[in-house]
N, C-alpha and C positions, 0 to 999 in steps of 0.2 A: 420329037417331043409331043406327048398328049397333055392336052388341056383339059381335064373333067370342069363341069358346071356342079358343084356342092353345095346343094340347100341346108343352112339352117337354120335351127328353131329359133323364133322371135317371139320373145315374152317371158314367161318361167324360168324356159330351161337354159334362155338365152347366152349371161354370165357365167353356169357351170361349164356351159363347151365351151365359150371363149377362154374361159382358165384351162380345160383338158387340152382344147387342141394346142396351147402356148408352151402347156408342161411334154405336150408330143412334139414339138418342135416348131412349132406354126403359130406364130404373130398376126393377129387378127383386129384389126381395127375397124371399130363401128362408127357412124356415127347416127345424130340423134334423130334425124329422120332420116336419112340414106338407106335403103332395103341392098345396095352394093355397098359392101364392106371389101376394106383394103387386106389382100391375105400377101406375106413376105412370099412369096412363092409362084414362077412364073405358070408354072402347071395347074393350078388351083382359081377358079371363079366361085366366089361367093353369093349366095346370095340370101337375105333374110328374110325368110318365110313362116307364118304362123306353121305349128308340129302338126297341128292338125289338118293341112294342105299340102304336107312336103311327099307323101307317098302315092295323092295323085298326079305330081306334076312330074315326079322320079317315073313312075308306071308308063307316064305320054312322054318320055322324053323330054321334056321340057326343063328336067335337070338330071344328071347322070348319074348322079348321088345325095344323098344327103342322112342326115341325123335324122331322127322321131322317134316316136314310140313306138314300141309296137300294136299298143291300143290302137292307133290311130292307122295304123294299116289295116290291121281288123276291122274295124269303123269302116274306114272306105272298100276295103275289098281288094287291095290291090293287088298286080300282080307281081310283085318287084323279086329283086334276087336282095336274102338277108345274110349279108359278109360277116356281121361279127352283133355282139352281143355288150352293152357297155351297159353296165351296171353303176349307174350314178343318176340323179336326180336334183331339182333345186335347193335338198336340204341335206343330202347325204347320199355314201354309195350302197343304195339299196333299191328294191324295185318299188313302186308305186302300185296301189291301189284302186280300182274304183269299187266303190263299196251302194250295198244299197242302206238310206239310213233316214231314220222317222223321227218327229218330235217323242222324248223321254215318257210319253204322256201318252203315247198313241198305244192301241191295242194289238200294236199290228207287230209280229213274233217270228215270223217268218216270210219268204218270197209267197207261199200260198194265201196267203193272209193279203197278198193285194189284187183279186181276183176281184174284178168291177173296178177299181180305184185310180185313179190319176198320178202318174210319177215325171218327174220334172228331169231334164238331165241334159248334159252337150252330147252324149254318145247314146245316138237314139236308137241306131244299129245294133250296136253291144246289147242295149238293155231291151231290146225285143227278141232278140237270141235268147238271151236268157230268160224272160220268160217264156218264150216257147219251150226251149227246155226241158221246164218246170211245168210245163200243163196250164200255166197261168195265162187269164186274157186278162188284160188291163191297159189304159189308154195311154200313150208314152208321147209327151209332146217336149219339140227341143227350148230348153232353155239361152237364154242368151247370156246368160252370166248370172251374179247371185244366186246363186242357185240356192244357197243353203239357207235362204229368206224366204222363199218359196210356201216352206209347211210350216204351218199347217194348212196356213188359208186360204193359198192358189191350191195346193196338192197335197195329197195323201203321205208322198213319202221322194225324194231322188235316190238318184243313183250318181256321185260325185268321185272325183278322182280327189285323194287323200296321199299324204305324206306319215303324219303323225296322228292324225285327227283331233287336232286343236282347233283346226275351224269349226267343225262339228261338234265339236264339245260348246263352243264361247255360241254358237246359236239352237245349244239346247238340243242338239241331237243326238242319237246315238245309233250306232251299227248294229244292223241286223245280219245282215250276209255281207262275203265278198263276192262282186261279179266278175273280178279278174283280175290277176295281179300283172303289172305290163314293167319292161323295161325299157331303157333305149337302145336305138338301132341303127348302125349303119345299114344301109337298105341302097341298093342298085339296081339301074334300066337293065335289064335283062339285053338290050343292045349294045350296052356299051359296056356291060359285062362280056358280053361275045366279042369285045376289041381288045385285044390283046395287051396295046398301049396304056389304054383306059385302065384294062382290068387290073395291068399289074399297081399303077399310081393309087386305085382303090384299096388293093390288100394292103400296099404300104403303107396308107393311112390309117387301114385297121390295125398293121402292128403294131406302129406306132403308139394309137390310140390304147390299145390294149394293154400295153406296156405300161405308160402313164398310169392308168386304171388300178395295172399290181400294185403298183412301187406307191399309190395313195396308202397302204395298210402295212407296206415291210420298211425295214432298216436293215441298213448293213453293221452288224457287229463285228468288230475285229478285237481281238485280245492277246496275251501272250499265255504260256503255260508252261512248266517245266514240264521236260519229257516223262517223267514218271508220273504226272499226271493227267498226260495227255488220253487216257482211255476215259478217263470216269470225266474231263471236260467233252467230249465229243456224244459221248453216251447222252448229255442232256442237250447237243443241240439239235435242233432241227434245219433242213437246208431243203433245199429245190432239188439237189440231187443227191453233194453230201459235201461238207463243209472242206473248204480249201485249209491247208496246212504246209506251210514252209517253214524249212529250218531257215533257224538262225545264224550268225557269228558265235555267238556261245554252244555249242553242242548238245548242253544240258536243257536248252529252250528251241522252245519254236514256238510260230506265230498261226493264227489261226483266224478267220473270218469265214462268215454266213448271210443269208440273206433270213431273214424270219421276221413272225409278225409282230408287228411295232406292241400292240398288244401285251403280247407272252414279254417282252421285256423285264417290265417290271418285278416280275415273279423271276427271272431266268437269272437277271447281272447278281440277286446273291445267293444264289444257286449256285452259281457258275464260283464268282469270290470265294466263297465256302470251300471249292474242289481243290481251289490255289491258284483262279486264272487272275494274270494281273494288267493293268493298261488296259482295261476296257475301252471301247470307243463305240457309240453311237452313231453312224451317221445317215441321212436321212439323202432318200433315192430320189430320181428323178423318172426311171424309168426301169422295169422288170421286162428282158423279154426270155422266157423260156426255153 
């Protein structure tokens, strides 16, 4: 049996992984100052760590896995092994921004337009890449939080990580550029990637995780149809590879199920009604693995 050490994120993005990894199969209990959280699993060591620390202490060994951003690998530089790609955030499953953004009021129009100027930011790395970049010298010093209080009167302009930009909006700012769009990451020690044991407990947590991930945006529709109508219901579904279909007891019907996006529903059940399908069913996944 391998044990991996699993860093993660404490603060933001803390609650949407503890609900992903619960919907991937993994019961995760925190508590309110403990940085070791209890995980149902005897293979799995937790431990809770700011996102912005977890890809150097993955890099040294010091955990063999964990969740983050990918900003925050970039930031530090590390050199980790990136298993899987999990597209969710503390507000939804989409990736995350950091943007560069000015008081509504300032003159400043573009990244060249902060040539001499002061910018305030937590990812001081990123936002000096970026202006290198761009040809721009400008002084980049780290913030330690509030950032978006900062301009006008400490600095010219930040560079913040955004969801929605409601924060930036409610302190009068607005976006000039994006400097990167980031998502979350499982991210591994390249050592304990190289262990066989490890590596495999790792990818299963990425399928896992991944699966969860799908099944946030599909449902499973199951309906019935009479067989003379079973061309023109299949022609409007859509499926992962293509819609299951059994007969019935009655000869004249059969039964039919899909996986599709939760989404398209609403447009599909009377689409679908319309063609003759009857006994619709909705029902909501727990898990998509392709």
């Amino acid at each position: 049996m391998s044990t991996i050490v699993l860093g993660l994120p404490k603060g933001s993005l803390q609650e949407a992984t503890v609900a992903l990894l619960k919907k991937a199969g993994w019961a995760v209990k925190t508590g309110s100052r403990s940085y070791v959280p209890s995980v149902d699993d005897p293979e799995i060591q937790a431990r809770l760590i700011r996102a912005q620390e977890i890809s150097r202490y993955v890099e040294h060994g010091m955990l063999d896995a964990g969740i983050t951003g990918q900003d925050w690998v970039e930031e530090n530089g590390s050199d980790v092994v990136e298993v899987a790609d999990l597209i969710y955030a503390k507000q939804g499953l989409k990736p995350v921004r950091w943007v560069l953004a000015v008081p509504n009021d300032s003159p400043i129009q573009s990244v060249r337009d902060l040539e001499g100027k002061r910018i305030a930011t937590e990812a001081v790395g990123l936002t000096r890449r970026y202006l290198e970049q761009n040809g721009v010298n400008a002084a980049v010093e780290f913030s330690w939080g509030a950032t978006e209080v900062k301009a006008p009167e400490l600095v010219d302009a930040i560079v913040e990580i955004t969801e929605t930009g409601s924060s930036l909006r409610a302190n009068n700012l607005r976006i000039v550029e994006t400097v990167m769009a980031s998502t979350t990451k499982l991210i591994a020690n390249r050592a304990a990637w190289a262990d066989a044991g490890k590596q495999a407990k790792i990818q299963n947590l990425a399928l896992l995780l991944t699966g969860a991930l799908l099944a946030e945006t599909r449902v499973l529709l199951k309906l019935n149809a009479r067989a003379a109508d079973q061309a023109r219901v299949l022609a409007l579904l859509p499926a992962l590879h293509a819609p299951t279909v059994n007969a019935l007891s009655d000869s004249d019907w059969c039964s039919i199920e899909t996986v599709v996006e939760e989404s398209a529903v609403r447009e599909l059940i009377p689409r679908l009604k319309a063609c003759g399908a009857e006994g619709l069913i909705e029902i909501a996944l727990n898990k998509v693995v392709p």
